[in-house]
C-alpha positions as CSV (number, residue, x, y, z in Angstrom):
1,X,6.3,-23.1,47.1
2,X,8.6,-24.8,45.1
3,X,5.6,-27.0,43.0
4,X,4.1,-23.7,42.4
5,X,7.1,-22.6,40.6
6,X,7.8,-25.4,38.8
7,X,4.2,-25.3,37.7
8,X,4.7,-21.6,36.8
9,X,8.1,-22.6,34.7
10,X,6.1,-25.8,32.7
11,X,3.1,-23.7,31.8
12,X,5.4,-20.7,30.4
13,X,7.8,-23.4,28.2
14,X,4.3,-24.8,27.2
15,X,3.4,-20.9,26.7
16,X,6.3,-20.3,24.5
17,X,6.5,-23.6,22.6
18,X,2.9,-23.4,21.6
19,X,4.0,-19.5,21.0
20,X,6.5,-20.9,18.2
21,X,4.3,-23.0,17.0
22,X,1.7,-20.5,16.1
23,X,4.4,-17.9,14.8
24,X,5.8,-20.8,12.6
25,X,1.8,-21.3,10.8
26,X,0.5,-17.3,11.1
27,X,4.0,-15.8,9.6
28,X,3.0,-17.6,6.1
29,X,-0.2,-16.8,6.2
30,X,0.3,-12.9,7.3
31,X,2.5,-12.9,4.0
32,X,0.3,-14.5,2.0
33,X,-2.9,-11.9,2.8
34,X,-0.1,-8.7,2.7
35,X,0.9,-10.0,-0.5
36,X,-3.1,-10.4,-2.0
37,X,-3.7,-7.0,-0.6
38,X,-1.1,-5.3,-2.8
39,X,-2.2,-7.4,-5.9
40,X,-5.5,-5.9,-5.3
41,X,-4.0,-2.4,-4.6
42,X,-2.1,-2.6,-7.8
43,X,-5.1,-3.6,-9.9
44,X,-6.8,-1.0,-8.4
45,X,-4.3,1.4,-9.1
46,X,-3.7,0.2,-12.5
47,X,-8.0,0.7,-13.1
48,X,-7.6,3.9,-12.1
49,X,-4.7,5.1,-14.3
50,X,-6.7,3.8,-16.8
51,X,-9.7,5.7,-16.2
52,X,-8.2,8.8,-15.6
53,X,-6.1,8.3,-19.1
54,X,-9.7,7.4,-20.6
55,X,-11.6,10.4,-19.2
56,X,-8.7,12.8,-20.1
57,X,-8.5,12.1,-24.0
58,X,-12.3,12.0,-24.4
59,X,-12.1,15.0,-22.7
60,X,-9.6,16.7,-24.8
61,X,-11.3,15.2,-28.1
62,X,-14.3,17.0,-26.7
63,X,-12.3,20.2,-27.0
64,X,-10.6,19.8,-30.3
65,X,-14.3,18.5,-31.8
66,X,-15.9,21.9,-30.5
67,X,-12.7,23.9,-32.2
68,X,-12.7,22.4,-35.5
69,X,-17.0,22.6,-35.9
């Protein structure tokens, strides 16, 4: 009984050490892809703003070139 819970005790502070470890490398790395995702969110958001500022003044030259021919 009492090897089988000594066994049980080594394999969960192996568990958790090796649980550390893991959180010590992936953390980094988790920040590093959220923080490429919102560069490519902001690009994309920046495209579109630009688009939509590009669409709306041909638009409105559209308009003002019908009124004045």
């Amino acid at each position: 009984m009492l090897r089988s819970v000594g066994l049980l005790a080594g394999t969960a502070v192996v568990g958790l050490v090796a649980l550390k470890l893991l959180g010590l490398l992936l953390l980094p790395l988790l920040g590093m892809v959220f923080g490429f995702v919102m560069f490519v969110l902001k690009l994309a958001l920046i495209a579109g703003l630009a688009y939509l500022a590009y669409k709306l003044f041909t638009s409105w030259g559209k308009e003002r070139g019908s009124e004045a021919s």
